[in-house]
N, C-alpha and C positions, 0 to 999 in steps of 0.2 A: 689603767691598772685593772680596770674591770674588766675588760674586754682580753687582757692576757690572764688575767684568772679565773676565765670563761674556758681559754685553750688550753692553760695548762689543765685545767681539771677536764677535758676531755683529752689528756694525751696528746695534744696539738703543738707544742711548742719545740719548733724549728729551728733548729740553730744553724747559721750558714757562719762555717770556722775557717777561719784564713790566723795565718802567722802574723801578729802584732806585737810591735814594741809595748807595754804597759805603761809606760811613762807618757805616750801619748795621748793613750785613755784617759789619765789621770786631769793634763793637760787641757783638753776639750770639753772636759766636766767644771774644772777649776775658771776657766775662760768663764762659761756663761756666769757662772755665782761672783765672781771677782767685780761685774759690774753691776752688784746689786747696794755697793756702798754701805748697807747695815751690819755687817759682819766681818771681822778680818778674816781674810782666807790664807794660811799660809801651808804652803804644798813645799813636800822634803820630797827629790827623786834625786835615784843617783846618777853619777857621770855618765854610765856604761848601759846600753839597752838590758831590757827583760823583759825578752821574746816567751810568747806564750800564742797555744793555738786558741783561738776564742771566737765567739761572735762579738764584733766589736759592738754593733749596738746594742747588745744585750749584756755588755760588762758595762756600759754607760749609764744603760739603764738603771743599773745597780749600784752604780756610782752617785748619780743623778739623785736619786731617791733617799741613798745613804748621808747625804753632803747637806739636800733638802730639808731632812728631819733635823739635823744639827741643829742646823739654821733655825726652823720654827722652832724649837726646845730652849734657844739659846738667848740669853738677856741679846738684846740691842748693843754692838757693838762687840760682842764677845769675839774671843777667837775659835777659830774651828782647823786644826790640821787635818791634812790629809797627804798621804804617802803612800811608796809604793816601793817594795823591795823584792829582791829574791834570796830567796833562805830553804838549802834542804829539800831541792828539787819541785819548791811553790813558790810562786808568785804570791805574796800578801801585799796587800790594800789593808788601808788604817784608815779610818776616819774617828778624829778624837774631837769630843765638845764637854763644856763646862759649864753644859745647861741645870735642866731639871733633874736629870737622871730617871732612872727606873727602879722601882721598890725592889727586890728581893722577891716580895709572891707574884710579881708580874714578868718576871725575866722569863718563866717555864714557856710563857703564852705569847711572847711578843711575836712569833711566827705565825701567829693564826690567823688564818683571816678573818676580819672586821675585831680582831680585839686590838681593845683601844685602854687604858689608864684610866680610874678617874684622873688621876692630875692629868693624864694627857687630852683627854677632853675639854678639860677648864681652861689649858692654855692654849691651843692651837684646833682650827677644826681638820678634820679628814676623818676618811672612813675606816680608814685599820686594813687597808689591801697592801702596802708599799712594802713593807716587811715581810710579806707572806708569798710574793711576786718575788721578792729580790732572792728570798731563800730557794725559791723552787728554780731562778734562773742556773744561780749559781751550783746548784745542787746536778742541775742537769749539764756542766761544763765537768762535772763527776770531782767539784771542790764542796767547801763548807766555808760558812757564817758562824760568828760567834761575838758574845760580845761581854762585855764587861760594867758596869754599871752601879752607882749611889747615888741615893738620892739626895739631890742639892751639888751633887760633885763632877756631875758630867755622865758622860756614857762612851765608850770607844765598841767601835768595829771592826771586825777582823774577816777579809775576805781570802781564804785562800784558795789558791786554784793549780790546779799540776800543771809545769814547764811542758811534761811527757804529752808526745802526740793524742790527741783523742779517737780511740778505736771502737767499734763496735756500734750499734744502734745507740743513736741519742733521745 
């Protein structure tokens, strides 16, 4: 994370976009965590592809990261969805937990780099770069992050990204 928000803040971040189903993103993200045994992973896709232009490992990343935080935020055992639909010419990604959640004055800040919760401190370490990385990925696929959040009640994320070709400088 360091090292991409080294590029990104110099303008560096490359996206190489090829036509991908979303469901398979989703997929390859859920593979690795599903063998981590501490948390149930349950993934909703639907029957039918949702093809989108993207850098695949750069929606992984975002995935990866999204899926990750659940997880450390999350009692032992909890569940954590994650899905992926198309709606309204975007492709959204969900990632839902029933962790610790986020305060209300921390929601403005959780895009920034190195800010971090006190309660997020006290329960998990990291440095506050994965949210700040995942925004600028996604921001540069010309989608948005958003997310919803109480504390003690969870947190949900919301990745949306346009079906529509990507044109112009990235």
């Amino acid at each position: 994370d360091m090292l991409d928000a080294a590029h990104i803040e110099a303008g560096q971040l490359e996206l190489l976009l090829e036509e991908r189903d979303a469901r398979e993103l989703v997929r390859n993200v859920a593979e690795v965590y599903q063998q981590n045994g501490t948390h149930e992973l349950r993934v909703t896709l639907p029957d039918t592809p949702v093809t989108m232009p993207c850098d695949p490992l750069r929606i992984e990343q975002v995935l990866n990261n999204l899926v990750s935080n659940a997880i450390k935020y999350s009692p032992e055992g909890g569940a954590i969805d994650v899905s992926v639909s198309g709606q309204d010419g975007e492709v959204v990604f969900a990632v839902v937990d029933r962790g610790i959640g986020i305060a209300p004055e921390d929601l403005p800040h959780i895009f920034e780099p190195f800010h971090r919760s006190h309660v997020a401190r006290e329960t998990a370490p990291g440095v506050g770069l994965g949210l700040s990385v995942a925004r600028r990925i996604v921001e540069a696929h010309r989608g948005h992050i958003e997310v919803d959040s109480s504390p003690t009640q969870g947190t949900t994320f919301r990745v949306r990204l346009p079906v529509a070709v990507l044109t112009g400088p990235q």
